[in-house]
N, C-alpha and C positions, 0 to 999 in steps of 0.2 A: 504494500500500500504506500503511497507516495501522499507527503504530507507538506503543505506550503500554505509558509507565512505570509500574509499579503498584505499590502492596503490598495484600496477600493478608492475612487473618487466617487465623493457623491455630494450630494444640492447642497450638503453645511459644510461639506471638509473631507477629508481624509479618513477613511474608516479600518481599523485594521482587521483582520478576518484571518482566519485560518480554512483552508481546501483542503478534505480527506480523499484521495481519490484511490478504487481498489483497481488492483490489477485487473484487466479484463482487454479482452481484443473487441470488444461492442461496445457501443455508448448505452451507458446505464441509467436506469432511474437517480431522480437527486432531490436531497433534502435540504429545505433550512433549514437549519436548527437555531432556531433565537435563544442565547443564555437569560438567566436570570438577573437581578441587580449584582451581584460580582462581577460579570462580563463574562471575557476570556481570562480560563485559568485554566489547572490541572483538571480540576473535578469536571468540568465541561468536555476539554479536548476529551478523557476517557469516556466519557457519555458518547459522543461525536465518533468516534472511534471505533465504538464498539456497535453503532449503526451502521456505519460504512462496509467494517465488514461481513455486514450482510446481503452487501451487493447494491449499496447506493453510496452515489456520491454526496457528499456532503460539506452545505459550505456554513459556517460560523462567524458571523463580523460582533465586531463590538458595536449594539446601538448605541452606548452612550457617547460615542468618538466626539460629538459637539462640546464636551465636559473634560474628556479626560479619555488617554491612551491605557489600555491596560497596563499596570493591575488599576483600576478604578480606585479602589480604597487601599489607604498608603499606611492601613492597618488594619488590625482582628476582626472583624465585625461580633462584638461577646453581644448579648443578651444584657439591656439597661445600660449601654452605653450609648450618653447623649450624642455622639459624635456619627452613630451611627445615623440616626433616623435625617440629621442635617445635609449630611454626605451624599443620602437619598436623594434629600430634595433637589438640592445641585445637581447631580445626575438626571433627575427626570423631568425638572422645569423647562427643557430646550423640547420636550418630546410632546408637542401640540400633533392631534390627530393628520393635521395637513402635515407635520414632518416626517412624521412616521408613514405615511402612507405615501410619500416621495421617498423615504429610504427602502420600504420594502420594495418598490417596483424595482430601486436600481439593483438590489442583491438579486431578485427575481431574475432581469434582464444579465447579468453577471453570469448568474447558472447557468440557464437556459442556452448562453452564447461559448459553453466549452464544449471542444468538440469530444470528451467522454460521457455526454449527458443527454438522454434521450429529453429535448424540451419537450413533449408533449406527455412526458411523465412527471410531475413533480408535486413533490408535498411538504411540508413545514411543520415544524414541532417548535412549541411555546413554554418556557418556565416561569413562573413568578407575573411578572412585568411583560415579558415574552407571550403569553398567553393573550392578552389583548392585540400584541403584533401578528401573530398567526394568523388570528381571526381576519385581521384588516389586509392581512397578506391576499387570503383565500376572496375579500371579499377585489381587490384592485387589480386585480388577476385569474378571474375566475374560468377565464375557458385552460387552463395552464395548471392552476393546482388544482390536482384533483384527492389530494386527503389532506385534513390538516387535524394536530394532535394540539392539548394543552391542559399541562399541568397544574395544578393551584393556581393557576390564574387569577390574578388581583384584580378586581374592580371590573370584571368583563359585565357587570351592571351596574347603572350607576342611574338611582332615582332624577329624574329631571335631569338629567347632564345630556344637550345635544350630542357631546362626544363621548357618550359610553360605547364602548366597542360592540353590543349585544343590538347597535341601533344598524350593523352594517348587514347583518344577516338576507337582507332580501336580495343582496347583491352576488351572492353564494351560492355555486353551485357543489363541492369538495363533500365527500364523507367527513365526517367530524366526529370525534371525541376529545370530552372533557373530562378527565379526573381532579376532584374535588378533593379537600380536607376538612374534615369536617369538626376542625380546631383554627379556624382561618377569619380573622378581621378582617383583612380584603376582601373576601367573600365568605360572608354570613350566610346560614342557614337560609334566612329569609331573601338574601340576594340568588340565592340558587333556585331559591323556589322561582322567582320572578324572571331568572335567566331561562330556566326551563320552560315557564308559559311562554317565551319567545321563540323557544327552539319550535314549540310544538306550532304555533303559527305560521312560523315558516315554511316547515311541510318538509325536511329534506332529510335524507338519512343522517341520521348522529346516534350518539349514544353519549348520555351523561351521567355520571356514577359519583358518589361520593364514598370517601375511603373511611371507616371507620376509625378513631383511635391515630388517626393522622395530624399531622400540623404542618402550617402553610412551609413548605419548601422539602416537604418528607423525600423527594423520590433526588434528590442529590449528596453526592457522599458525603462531600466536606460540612455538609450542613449539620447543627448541633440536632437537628429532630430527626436527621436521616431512620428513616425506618426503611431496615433491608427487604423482610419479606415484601410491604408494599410496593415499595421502590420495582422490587424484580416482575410485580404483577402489574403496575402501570406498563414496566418495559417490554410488558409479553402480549399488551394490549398497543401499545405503539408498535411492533416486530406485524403484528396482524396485521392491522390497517393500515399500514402501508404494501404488505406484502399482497393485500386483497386487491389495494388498487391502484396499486402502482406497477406492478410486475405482472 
């Protein structure tokens, strides 16, 4: 597998990304994989890594690149450090629905344009923060991704916000799933409930699931809530739906 460091030009700046690409003599299906608030790191590339090879190529940029070059936080992120949730905010303040939706077409158009990558196969997977980019991915490109995954997704409802991500659905055509935690402030019980009456108005194949005994960032290792067995069931449920309809 051949593995390359990159940066990306796109509408705010320079994005850096990492390309997993596997051995193969055909052009393969290929994944975004959008990381979580960390960015790119180790616990990501090995996530990334170990999709790839399963016979997609897979490409990984840092969204925050308007803020900061990996590593994003220039320390631990522990549990009740105020430096954390500030560090957040700086990272996600540049990321308005219109930015996001011009960065995922250029990663989009990036994949799609290697010549190991079948464009008329591709799908995206969301963690954290990532999970409302998948969604906006599938919906700004939707004859193109045709599965899109997302983890704890934060905030993919949002009461009265023009810009909650659960308002782009109708523009979606991709298979979807969502795994949920059902230990998660970004999305509450009652924001799940309300995400799912939109799924089901939409009309389109998904599946939404919430994970019991889980907390918002369970299925990543370096994370302090990492829960393995879930983590390996979310990954057995991303392995499917991509393999159903991507391959």
């Amino acid at each position: 597998m051949k593995e390359q460091d990159l940066q990306l030009q796109l509408p705010g700046g320079t994005a850096d990304a990492v390309l997993f690409t596997p051995d193969s003599a055909h052009p393969l299906p290929a994944v975004l994989h959008i990381p979580d608030i960390g960015s790119i790191r180790d616990a990501h590339r090995k996530m990334a890594r170990r999709l790839a090879g399963e016979g997609f190529v897979v490409l990984m940029p840092n969204p925050f690149y308007r803020t900061s070059r990996p590593p994003v936080f220039s320390f631990e992120r522990k549990p009740g450090d105020p430096r954390v949730p500030e560090r957040m905010k700086e990272l996600i303040a540049p990321l308005t629905p219109e930015a996001q939706e011009q960065d995922v077409v250029a990663y989009v158009d990036f994949l799609a344009s290697q010549p190991s990558v079948q464009s008329e196969k591709l799908g995206v997977v969301g963690y954290c923060i990532g999970g409302g980019y998948a969604l906006r991915t599938a919906a700004v490109r939707p004859d193109q991704i045709r599965a899109m995954a997302s983890f704890h997704g934060g905030g993919l409802y949002k009461a009265n916000d023009p810009g909650s991500p659960h308002l782009v659905l109708p523009r979606v055509k991709a298979r979807l799933y969502f795994g949920h935690a059902d230990q998660d402030q970004s999305m509450t019980a009652e924001d799940i409930t309300h995400f799912e009456d939109a799924l089901k108005r939409w009309d389109g194949k998904y599946e939404s699931e919430t994970y019991k005994g889980s907390r918002h960032g369970w299925t990543v290792p370096d994370n302090p809530v990492y829960n393995e067995p879930g983590a390996e069931r979310a990954y057995g449920k991303l392995s499917e739906l991509f393999k159903a309809a991507l391959c």
